[in-house]
C-alpha positions as CSV (number, residue, x, y, z in Angstrom):
1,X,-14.5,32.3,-0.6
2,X,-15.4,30.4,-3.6
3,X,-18.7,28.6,-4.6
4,X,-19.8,25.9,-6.5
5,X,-23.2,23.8,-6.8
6,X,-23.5,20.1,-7.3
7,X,-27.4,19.0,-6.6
8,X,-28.5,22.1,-5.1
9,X,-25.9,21.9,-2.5
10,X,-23.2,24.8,-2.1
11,X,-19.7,23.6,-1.7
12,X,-17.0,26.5,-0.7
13,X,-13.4,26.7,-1.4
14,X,-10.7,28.9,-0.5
15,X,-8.2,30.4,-3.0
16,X,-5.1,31.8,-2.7
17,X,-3.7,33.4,-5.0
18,X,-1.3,32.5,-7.6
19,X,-0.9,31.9,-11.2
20,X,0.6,28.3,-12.7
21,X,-1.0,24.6,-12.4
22,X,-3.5,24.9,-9.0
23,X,-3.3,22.8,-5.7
24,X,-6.3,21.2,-4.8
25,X,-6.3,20.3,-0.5
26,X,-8.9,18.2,0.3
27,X,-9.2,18.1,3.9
28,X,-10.1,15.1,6.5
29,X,-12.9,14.5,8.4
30,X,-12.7,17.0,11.4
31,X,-11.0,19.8,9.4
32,X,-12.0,22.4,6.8
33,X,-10.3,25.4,5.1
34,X,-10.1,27.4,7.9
35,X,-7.8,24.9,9.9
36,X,-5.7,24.1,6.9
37,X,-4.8,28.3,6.5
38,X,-1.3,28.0,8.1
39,X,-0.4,25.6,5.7
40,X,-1.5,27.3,3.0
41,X,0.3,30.5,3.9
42,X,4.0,28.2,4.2
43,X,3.2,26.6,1.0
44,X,5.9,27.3,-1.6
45,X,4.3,27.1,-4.5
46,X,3.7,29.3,-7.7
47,X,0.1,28.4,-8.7
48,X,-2.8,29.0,-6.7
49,X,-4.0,26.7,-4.0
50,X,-7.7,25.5,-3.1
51,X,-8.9,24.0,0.1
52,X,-12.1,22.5,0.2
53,X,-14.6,22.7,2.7
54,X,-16.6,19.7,2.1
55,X,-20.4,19.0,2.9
56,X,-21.3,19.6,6.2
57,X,-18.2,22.0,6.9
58,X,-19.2,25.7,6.9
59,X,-20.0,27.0,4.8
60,X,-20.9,24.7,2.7
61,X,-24.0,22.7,2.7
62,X,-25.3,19.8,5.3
63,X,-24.6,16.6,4.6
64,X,-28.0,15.3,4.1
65,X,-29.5,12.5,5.0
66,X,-28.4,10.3,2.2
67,X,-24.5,11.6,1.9
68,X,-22.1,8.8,1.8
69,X,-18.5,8.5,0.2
70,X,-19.6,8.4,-3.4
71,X,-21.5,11.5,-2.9
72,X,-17.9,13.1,-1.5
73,X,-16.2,11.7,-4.6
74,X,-18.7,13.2,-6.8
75,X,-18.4,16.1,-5.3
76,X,-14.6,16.6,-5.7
77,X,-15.3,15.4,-9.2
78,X,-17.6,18.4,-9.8
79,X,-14.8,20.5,-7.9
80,X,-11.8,19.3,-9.8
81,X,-14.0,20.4,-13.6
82,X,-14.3,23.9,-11.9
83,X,-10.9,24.6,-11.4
84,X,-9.3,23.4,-14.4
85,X,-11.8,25.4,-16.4
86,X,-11.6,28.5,-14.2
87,X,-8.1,28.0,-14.7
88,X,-7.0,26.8,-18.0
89,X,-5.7,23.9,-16.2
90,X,-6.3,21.6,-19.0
91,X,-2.9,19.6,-18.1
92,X,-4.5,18.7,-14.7
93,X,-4.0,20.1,-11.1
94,X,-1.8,18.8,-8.0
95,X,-4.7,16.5,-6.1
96,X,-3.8,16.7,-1.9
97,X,-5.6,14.5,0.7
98,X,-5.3,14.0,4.4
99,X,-7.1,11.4,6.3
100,X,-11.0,11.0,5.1
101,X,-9.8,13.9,2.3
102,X,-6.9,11.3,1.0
103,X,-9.4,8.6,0.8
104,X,-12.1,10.6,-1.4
105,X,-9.1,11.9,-3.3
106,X,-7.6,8.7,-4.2
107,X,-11.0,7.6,-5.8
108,X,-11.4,10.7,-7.1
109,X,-8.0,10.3,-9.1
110,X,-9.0,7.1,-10.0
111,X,-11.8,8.2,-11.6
112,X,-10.1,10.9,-13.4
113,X,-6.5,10.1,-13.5
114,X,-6.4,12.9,-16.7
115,X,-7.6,15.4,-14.6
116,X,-4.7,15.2,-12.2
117,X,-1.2,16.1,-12.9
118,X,-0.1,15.0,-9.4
119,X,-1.8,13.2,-6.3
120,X,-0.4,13.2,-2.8
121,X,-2.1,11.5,0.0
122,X,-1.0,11.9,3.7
123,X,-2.4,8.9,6.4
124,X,-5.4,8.1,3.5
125,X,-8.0,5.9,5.0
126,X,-8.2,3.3,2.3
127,X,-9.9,-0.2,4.0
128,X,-11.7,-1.3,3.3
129,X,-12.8,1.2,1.1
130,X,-10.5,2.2,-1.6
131,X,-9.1,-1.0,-2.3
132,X,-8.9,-0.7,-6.5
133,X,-7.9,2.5,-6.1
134,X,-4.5,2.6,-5.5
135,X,-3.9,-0.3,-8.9
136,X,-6.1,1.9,-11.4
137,X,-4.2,5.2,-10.4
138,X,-0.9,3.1,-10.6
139,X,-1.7,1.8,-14.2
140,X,-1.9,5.3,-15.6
141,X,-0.4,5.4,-18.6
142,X,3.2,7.5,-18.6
143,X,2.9,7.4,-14.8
């Protein structure tokens, strides 16, 4: 189990093992690391994979009384700078999101498309919140 901090709040992570450009998983809203294990261990791929266990998913932090979807975003902002400096991964990582995870991820990549070297979303919730986000990840250039 992995740790970061982002405003005195712990956020965990798994990591499998692996070496090559990381997989970031960001779970949905009723999910966290643990239940995304299975898949994890099919996964097929060389680099090492992350699942997130976001606020209020043990154990990581509560959510706090004042948590909203920017404060998820941030979070997988502050996320996403750990792993590419604790890997090298200066050429990005693969970004996944399922559900609530593919929404928070989709603004995340937004934000940063230079930070991702791939995004994958699987049944994102998107409105009627992520409505620019799907246009400023699109108009990356080289993309």
């Amino acid at each position: 189990m992995l740790e970061v901090e982002r405003d005195g709040v712990r956020i965990t992570l798994t990591r499998r093992e692996g070496a090559g450009r990381p997989l970031l998983i960001v779970p949905g809203v009723m999910a966290d690391a643990a239940a995304w294990q299975p898949v994890v261990d099919a996964l097929e791929v060389a680099g090492p994979v992350y699942v997130l266990n976001r606020r209020g998913r043990r154990p990581s932090g509560e959510l706090g009384a004042d948590c909203s979807v920017r404060t998820e975003i941030d979070d997988l902002d502050h996320v996403v700078e750990e792993i590419i400096t604790a890997e090298g991964a200066q050429r990005g990582l693969d970004l996944f999101g399922w559900s609530f995870g593919g929404l928070v991820a989709l603004e995340a990549a937004a934000r940063r498309p230079s930070a991702m070297h791939s995004l994958t979303l699987y049944e994102p919730v998107v409105r009627p919140f992520g409505r620019r986000a799907p246009r400023a990840v699109g108009s990356r250039p080289g993309r």
